[in-house]
N, C-alpha and C positions, 0 to 999 in steps of 0.2 A: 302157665305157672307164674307167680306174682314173685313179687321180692321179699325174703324175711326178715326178722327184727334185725338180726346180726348181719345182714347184708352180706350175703353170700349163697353160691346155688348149692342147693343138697348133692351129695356124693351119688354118683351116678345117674344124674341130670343129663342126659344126653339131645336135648330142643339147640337151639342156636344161640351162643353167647359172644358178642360182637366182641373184635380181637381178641381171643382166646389164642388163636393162632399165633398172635405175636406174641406172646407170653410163655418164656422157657424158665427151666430152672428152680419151678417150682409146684407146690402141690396144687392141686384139684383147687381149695378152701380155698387156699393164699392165693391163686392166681385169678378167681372169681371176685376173691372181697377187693383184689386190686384196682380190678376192671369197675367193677360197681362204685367205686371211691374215685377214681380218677378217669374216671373215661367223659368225656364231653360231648355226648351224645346221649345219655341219660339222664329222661328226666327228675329223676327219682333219687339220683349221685350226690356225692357230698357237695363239688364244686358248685353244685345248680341249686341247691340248697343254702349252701352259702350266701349265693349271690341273689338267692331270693330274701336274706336274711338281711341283709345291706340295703337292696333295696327297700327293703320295708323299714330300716333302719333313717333312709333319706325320704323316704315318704312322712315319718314321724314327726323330721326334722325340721324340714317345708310346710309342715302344718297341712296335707294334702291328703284327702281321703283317699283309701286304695282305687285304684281303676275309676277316677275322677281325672276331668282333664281342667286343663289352667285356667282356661278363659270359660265365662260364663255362658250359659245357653243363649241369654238376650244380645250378644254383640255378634254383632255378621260382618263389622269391617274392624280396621286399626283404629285406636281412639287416640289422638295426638299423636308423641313422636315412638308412643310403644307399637310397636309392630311384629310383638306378641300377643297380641291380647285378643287378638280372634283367632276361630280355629284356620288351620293352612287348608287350602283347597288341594285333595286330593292327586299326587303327580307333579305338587310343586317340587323343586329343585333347589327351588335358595338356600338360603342359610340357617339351620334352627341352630341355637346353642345343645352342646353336648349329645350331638346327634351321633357323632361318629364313635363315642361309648357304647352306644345302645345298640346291637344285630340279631337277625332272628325272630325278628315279630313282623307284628302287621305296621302299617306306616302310620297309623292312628296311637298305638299303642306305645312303638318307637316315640313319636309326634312327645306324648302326652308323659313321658318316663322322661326326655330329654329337658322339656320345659319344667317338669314337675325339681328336677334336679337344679335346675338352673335357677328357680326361683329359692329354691335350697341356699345354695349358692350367695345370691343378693339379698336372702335374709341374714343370714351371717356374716356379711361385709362387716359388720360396725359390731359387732359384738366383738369383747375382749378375748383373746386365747384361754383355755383353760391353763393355763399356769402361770398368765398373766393373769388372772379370776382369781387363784390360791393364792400370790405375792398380795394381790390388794385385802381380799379377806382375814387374812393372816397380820394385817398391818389395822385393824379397824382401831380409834382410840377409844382409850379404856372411857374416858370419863362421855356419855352422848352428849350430843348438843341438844344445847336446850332450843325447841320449839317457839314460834312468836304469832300471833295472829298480825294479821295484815301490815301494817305500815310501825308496830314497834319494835322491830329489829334497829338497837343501837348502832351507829353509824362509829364505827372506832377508829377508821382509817380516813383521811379526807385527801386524794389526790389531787395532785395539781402536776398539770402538763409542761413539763419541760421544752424552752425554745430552743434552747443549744446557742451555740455560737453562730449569729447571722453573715450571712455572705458578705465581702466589702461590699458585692453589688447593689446588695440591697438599704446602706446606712446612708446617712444624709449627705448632701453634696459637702458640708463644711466638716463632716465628722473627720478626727485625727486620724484612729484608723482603718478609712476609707483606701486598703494597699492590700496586697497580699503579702505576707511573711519571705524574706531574702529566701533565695535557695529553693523555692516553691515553682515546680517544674509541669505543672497541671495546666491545663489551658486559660487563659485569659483574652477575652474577646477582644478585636479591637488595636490587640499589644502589635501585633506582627506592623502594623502600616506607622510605626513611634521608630524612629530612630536617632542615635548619638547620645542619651540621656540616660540617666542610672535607672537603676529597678524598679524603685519606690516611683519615682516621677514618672516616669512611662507607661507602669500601671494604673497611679492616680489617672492620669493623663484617660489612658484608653475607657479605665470604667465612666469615668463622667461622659465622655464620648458614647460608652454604649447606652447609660441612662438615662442621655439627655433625653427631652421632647422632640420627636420626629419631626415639626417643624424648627426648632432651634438649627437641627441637623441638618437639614437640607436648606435654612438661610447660611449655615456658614458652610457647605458645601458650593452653593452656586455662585460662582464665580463669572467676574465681568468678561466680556468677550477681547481676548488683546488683538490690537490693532497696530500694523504698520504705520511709519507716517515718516521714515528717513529711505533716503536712495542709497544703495551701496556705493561704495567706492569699483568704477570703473578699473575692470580686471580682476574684481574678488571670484574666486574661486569655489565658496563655501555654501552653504546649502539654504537656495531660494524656493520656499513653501509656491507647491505647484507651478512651477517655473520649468519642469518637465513636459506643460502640455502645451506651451508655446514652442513654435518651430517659424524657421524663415524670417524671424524678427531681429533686430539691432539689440545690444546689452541693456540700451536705459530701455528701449518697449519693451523687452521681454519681462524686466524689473516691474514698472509700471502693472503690464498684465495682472502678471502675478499677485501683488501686491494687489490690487483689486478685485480679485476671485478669490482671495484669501480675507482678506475682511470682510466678504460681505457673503462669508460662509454661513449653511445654517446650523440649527444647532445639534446636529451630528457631527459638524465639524468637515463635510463635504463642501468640496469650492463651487461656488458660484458662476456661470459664464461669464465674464466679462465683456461691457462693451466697447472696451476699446481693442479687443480681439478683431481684425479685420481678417476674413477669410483667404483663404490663397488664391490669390486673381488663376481662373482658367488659362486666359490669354496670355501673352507674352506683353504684349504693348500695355495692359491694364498695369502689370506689376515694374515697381520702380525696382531698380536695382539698388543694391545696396553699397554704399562707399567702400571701395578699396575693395570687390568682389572683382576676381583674378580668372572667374569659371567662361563656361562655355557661351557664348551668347549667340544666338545664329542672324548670319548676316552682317555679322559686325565688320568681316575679314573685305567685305565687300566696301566698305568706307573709305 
């Protein structure tokens, strides 16, 4: 027995009407046209109609012929970075857009409802809302613009590009104000290695620093190599540049050493061997002893 206009079963319909049984409290009529209207299992029901009704409303929408699918019969792979535009091979798993909306069909028909929406979807990115569509129509001016063929539209506005106010960095070495403004807490390149000098100067100072010419920079960067050439005062106490790697020597050699592995450093600033560094005699008889040395001397006791 089919369904009638009024959606509901004839009174004494006694065949099988899916949940019926769950439905109390009400009559024969009412409890049929309930089931027939909201039951999800029927295909014939208002819900499934609806949603036949929507879809064919987004099929309209997407400009997509019914039971048509996205991609064209001639493309059998992806064509650049779209990796929609062929059909998926049967039992893929990846990702289709708006797949997990669509249940209930076959995987072609899912497939093809899913992209059909989606292309929906990316046609309507850039279109205006309907009610942002009525504020602009609603606002049209009265008087139209007048029309021009090709190039006699009157030019009535003539721009010109605004430079703004140029960085100190960028003004001339002599320009006055080559500074940043007192009280200006913003980075300035340069400034940090200036010290004892007011604001203005130490800024000046650092920008021409940073704009010089890269070799102006590094002629006044390199610096002559200083060099020893006085003996300290016998008993100084104060600190002789690599005077740590001499051992077993008298105050003026250890001076001397030093003093010559230190000037003739390279230019890392690493000392040099010196050659008046005499190694430490193995022997006993090789090595002189040292004046006024008070230590152990073997054999001496035997004298």
């Amino acid at each position: 027995m089919g369904f009638k206009e009024e959606l509901s079963f004839a009174p004494g319909y006694s065949g099988f009407i899916p949940t019926l049984g769950e439905s109390f409290g009400h009559t024969f009529g009412i409890a049929t046209k309930q089931i027939l209207d909201e039951n999800l299992s029927l295909k014939q029901g208002r819900i499934q109609k609806e949603r036949e009704a929507a879809k064919a409303a987004r099929r309209a929408a997407a400009k997509q012929p019914e039971h048509n699918v996205v991609w064209g019969q001639e493309k059998t792979w992806a064509t650049g970075d779209d990796r929609f535009s062929f059909p998926p091979v049967p039992g893929y798993t990846g990702y289709i857009p708006r797949s997990k909306e669509h249940f209930g069909h076959s995987y072609v028909q899912t497939t093809s409802e899913s992209l059909s929406e989606f292309q929906g979807m990316m046609a309507r990115k850039n279109e205006l809302p309907p009610r942002v569509k009525a504020v602009k129509n609603a606002h049209q001016p009265l008087i139209p613009e007048p029309t021009y063929e090709g190039d006699q539209r009157p030019h009535l506005f003539q721009y010109t590009s605004y430079a703004g106010s140029p960085s100190p960095s960028r003004l001339p070495g002599r320009d006055a104000p080559r500074t940043f403004p007192s009280g200006y807490t913003g980075f300035v390149p340069r400034k940090q290695n200036i010290f004892g000098e007011s604001y203005s100067a130490s800024v000046k100072k650092a920008i021409d620093e940073f704009t010089a010419p890269k070799q102006a920079v590094e002629d006044r960067t390199r610096h002559e190599k200083a060099l020893i050439h006085k003996q300290p005062i016998p008993g100084f106490t104060g600190f002789i540049p690599s005077a740590s790697r001499t051992i077993a020597q008298t105050f003026g050699r250890t001076t001397l050493i030093a003093y010559d592995s230190f000037n003739n450093r390279d230019e890392r600033g690493k000392p040099a061997p010196s050659q008046d560094d005499v190694p430490i005699a193995k022997k006993l008889k090789d090595q002189r002893p040292i004046p006024g040395y008070r230590g152990h001397i073997p054999g001496k006791q035997d004298l």
